[in-house]
Residue frames relative to the residue before (quaternion, step in Angstrom):
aa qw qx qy qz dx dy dz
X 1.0000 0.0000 0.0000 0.0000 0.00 0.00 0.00
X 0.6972 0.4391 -0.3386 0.4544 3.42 1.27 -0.47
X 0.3795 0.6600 -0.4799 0.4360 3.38 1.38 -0.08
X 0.7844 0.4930 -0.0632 0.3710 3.30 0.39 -1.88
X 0.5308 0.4180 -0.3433 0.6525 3.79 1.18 0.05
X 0.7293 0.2944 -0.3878 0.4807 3.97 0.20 -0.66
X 0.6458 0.4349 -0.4860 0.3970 3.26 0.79 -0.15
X 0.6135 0.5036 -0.3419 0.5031 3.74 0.61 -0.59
X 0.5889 0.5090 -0.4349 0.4526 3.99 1.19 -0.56
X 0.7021 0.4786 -0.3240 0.4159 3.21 0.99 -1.08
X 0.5533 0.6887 -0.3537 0.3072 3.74 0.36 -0.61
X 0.8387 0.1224 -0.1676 0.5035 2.93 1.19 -1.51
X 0.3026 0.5391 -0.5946 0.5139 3.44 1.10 0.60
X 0.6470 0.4849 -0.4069 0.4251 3.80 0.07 -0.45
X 0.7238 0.3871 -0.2562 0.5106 3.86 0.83 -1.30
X 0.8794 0.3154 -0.2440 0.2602 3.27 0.72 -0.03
X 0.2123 0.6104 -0.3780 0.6629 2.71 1.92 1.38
X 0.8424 0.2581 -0.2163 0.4206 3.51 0.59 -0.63
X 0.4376 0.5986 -0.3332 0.5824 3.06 1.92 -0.08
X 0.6559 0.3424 -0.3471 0.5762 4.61 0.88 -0.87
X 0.6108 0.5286 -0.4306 0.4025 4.09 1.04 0.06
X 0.5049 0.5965 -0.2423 0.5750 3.53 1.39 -0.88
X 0.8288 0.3338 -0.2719 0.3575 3.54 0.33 -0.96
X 0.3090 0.6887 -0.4706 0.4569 3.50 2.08 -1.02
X 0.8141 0.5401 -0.1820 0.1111 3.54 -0.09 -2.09
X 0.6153 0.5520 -0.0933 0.5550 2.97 2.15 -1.10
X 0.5509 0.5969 -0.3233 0.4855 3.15 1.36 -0.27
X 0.6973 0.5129 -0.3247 0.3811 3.17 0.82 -1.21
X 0.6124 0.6649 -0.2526 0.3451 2.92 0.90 -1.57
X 0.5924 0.6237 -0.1631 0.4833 3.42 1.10 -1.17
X 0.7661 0.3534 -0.0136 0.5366 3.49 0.87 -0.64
X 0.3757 0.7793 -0.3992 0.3037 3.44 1.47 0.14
X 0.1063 -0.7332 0.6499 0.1697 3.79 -0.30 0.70
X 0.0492 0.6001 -0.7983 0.0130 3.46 -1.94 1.11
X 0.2563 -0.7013 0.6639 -0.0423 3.32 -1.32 0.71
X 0.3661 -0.7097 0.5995 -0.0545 3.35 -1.27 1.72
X 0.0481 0.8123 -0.5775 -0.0661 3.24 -0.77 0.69
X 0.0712 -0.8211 0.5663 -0.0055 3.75 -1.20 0.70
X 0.4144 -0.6773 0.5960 0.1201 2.83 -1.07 0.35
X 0.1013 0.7794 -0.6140 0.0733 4.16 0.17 1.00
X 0.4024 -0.6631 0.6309 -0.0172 3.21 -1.70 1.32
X 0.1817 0.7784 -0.5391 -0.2653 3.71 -0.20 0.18
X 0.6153 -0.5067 0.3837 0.4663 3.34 -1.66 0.08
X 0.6387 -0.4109 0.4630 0.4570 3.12 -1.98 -0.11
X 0.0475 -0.6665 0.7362 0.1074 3.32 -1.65 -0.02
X 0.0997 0.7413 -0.6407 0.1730 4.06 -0.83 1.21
X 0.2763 -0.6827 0.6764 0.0061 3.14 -1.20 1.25
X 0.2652 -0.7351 0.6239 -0.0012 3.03 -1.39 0.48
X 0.0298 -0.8166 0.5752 -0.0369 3.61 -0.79 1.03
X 0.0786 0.8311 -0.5274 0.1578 3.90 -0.43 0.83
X 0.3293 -0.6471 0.6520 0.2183 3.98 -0.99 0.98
X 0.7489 0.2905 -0.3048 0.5117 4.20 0.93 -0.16
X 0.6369 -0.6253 0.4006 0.2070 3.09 -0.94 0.26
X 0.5872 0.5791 -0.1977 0.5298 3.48 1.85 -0.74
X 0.1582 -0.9033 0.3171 0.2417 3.26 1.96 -0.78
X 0.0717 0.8858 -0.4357 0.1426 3.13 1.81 1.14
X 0.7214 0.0466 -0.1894 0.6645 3.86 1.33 -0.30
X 0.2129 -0.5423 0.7897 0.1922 3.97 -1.56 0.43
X 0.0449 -0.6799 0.7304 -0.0472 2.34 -2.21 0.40
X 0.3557 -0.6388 0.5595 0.3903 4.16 -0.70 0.63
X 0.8286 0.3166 -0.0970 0.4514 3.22 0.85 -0.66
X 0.2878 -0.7603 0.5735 0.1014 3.78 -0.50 1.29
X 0.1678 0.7419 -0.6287 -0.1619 3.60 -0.88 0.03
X 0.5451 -0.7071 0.4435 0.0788 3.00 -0.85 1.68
X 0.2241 -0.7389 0.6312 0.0730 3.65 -0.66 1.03
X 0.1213 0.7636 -0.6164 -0.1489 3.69 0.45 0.51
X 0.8149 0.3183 -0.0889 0.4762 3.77 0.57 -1.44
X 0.3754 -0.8227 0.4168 0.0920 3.74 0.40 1.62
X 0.7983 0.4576 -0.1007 0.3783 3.09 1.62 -1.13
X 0.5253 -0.5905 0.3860 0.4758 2.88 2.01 0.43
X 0.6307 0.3117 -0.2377 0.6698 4.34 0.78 -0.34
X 0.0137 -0.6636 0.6894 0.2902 2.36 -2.01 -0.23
X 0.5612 -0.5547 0.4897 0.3709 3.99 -1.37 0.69
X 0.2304 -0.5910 0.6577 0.4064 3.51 -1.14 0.42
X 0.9173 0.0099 -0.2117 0.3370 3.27 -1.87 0.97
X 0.3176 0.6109 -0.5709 0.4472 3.29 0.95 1.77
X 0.1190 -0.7882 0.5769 0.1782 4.00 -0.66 0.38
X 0.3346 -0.6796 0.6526 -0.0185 2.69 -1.07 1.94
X 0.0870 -0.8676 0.4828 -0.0811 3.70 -1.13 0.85
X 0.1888 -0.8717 0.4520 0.0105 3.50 -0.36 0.84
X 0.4134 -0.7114 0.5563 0.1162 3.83 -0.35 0.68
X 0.0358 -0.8720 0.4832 -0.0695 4.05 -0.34 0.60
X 0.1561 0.8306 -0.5309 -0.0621 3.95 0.70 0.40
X 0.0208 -0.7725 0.6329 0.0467 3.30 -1.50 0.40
X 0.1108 0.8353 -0.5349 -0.0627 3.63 -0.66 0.70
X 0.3776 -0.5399 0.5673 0.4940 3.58 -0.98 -0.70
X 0.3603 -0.6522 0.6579 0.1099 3.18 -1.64 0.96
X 0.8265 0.1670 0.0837 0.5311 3.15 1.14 -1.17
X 0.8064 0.4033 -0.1106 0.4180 3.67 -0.31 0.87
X 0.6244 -0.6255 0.2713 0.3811 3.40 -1.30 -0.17
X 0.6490 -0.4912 0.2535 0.5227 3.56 -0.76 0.34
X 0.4290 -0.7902 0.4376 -0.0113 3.13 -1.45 1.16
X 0.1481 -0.8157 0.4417 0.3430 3.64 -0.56 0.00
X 0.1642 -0.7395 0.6166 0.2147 3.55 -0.75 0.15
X 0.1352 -0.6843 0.7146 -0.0521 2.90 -1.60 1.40
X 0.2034 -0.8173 0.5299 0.0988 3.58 -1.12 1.57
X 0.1988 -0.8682 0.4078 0.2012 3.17 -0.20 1.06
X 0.8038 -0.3011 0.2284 0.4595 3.68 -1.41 0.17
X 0.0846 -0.8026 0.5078 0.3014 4.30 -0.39 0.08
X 0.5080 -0.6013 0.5623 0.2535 3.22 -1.86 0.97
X 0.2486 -0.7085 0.6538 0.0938 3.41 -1.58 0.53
X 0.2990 -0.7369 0.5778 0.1836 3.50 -1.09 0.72
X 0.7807 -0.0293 -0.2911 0.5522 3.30 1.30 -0.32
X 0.4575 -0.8322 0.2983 0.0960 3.55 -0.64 0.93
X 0.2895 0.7250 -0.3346 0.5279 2.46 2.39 -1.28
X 0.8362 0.3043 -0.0928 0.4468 4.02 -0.45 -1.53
X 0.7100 0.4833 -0.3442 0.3792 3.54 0.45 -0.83
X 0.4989 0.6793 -0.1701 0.5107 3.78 1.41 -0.43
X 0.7017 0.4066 -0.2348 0.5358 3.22 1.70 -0.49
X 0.5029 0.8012 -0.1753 0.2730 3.27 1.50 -0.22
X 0.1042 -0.6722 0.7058 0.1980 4.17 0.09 0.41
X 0.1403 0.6953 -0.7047 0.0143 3.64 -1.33 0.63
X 0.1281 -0.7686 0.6260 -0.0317 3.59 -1.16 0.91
X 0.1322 0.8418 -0.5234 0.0005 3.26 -0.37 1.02
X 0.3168 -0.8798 0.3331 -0.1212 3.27 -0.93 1.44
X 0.4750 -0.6170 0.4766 0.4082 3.82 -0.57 0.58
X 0.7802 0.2055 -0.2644 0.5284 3.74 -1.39 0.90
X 0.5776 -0.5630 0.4380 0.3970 3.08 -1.69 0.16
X 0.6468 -0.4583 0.3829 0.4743 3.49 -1.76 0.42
X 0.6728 0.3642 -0.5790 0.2819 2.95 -1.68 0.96
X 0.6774 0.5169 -0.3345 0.4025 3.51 1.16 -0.60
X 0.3604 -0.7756 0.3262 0.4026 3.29 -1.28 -0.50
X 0.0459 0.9580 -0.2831 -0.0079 3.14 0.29 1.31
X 0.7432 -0.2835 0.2001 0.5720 3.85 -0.79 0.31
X 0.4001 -0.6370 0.6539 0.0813 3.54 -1.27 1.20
X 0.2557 0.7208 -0.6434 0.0334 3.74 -0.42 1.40
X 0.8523 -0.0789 -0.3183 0.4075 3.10 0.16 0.59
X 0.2144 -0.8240 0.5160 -0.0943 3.60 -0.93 0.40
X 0.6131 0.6801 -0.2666 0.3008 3.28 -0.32 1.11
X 0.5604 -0.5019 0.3914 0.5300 3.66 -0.20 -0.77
X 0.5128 -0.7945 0.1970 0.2588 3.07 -0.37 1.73
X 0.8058 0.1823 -0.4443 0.3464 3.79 0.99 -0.14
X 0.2842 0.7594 -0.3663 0.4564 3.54 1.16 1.19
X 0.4998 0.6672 -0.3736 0.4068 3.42 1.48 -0.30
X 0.2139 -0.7256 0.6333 0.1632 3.57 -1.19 0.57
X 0.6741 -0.4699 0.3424 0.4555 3.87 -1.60 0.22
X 0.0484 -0.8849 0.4612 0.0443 3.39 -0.89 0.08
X 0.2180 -0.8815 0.4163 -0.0468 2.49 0.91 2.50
X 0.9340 0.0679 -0.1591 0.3125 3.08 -1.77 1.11
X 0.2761 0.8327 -0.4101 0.2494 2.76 1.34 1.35
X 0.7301 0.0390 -0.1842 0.6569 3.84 0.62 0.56
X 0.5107 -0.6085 0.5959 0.1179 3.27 -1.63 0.83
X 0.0506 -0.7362 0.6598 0.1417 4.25 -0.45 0.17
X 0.2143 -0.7146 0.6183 0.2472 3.41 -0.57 0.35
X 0.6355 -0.5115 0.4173 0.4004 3.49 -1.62 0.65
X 0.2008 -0.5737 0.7068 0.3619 2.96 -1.87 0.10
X 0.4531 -0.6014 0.6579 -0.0153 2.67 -2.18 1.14
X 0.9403 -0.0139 -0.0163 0.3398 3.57 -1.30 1.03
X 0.5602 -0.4022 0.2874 0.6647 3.38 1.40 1.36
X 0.7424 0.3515 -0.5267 0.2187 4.33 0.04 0.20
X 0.4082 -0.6675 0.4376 0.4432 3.45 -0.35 0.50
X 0.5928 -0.6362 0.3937 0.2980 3.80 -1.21 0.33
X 0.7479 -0.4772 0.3087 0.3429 2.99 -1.83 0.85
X 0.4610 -0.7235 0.4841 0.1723 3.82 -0.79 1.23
X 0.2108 -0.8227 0.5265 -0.0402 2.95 -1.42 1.11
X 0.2160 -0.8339 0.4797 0.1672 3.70 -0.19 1.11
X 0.1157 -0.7070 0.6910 0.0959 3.15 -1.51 0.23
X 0.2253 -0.8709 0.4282 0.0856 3.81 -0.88 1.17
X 0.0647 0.9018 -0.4149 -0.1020 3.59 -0.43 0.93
X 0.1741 -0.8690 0.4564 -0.0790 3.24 -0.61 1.34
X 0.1076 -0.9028 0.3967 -0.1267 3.25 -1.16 1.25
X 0.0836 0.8565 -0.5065 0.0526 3.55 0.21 0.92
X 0.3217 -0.6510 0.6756 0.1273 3.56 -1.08 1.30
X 0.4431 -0.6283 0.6158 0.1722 3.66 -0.88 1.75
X 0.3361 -0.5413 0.7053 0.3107 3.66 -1.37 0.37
X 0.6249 0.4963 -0.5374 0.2728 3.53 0.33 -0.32
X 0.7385 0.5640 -0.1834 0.3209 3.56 1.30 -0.81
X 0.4117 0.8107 -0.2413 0.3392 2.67 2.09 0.14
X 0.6248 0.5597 -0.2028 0.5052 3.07 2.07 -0.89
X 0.4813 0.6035 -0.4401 0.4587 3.55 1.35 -0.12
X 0.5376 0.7311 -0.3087 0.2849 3.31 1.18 -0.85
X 0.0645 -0.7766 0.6084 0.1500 4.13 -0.72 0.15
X 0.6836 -0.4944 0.3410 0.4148 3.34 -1.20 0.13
X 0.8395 0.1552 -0.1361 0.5026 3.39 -0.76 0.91
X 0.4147 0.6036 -0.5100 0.4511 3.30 1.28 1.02
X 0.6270 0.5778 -0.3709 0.3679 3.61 0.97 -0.03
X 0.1553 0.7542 -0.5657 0.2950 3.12 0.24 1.46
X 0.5363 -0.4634 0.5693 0.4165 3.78 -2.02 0.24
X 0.2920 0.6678 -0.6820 -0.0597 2.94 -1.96 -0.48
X 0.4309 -0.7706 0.4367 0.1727 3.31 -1.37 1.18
X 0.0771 -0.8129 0.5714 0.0823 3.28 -1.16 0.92
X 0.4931 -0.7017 0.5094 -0.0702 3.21 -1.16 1.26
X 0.2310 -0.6390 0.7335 0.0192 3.75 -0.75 2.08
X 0.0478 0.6212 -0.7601 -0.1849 3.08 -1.47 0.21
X 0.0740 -0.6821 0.7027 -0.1883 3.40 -0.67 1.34
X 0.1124 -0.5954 0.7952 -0.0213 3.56 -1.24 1.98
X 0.2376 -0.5727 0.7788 0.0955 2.73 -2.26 0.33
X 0.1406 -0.7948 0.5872 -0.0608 3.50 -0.42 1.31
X 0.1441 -0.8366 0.4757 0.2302 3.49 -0.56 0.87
X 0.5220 -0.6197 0.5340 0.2415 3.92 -1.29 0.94
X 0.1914 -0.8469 0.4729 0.1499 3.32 -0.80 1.12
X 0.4763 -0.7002 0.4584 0.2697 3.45 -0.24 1.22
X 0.5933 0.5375 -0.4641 0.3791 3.93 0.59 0.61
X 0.4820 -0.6408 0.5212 0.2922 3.74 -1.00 0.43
């Protein structure tokens, strides 16, 4: 009878030796590394910046003509027109960011409002305030794509600026100087994937 138990010990010690090999094997398998390779193209993406609407010239860079006359009136609003489309790609967002001043002293005196569409309309109020007091104003205009080699349907933004006579008295002599101020405005394109 002890014969017949080691022999039954052995058996399944045997099956279950070939049963922790079987499982070694499945492990591995389980753990098998394979690797994919591709090649990925992306698409173009082009903005588009223009002071006309017809966008007979672009530019990265806009210089704004607010005061034509080389002055400005206290509590006259001067205004400026901004277009932006895509030329290339999918629709886009545009975020206007906070503007720099070169001279702050003067630019601090400033109410600026800057607006969806061109000046004359009434568009969306993104930012608004005293000009170096502005904040970014994310996702402030949509561009739609352009379609079939045409670049998309243009979108204006309006900046406007009026120098209070009351602030005129903050002024001192020989504070009446220029200085350049600076939108940064991105255009981020939306990726048509899920």
């Amino acid at each position: 009878m002890n014969t017949s138990l080691t022999r039954k010990g052995k058996a399944v010690a045997a099956s279950g030796a070939v049963l922790g090999l079987c499982a070694v094997a499945t492990l591995a398998a389980w753990s098998d590394a394979e690797f994919a390779r591709a090649t990925i193209f992306s698409g173009g993406f082009q903005a588009e910046a223009s002071q006309t609407q017809d966008f007979t010239s672009t530019s990265e860079v806009l210089n704004f003509n607010f005061i034509p006359s080389g002055e400005i009136t206290p509590d006259t609003q001067v205004q400026t027109t901004h277009w932006l489309r895509v030329a290339k790609g999918n629709q886009a967002t545009v975020i206007v960011k906070a503007p720099t001043a070169e001279n702050a002293d003067i630019a601090k005196l400033f109410d600026v409002t800057v607006t969806t569409g061109p000046c004359g309309t009434n568009g969306k109020t993104i930012q608004s305030g005293k000009l170096t007091q502005l904040s970014d104003a994310p996702n402030a205009l949509t561009l739609p794509a352009a379609t079939d080699g045409a670049a998309g349907e243009p979108q204006a933004l309006c900046f406007s600026a009026t120098l209070p006579s009351s602030a005129i008295a903050d002024l001192d002599a020989g504070d009446y100087t220029t200085g350049e101020v600076t939108w940064p405005i991105t255009v981020t394109e939306v990726s048509t994937n899920a």
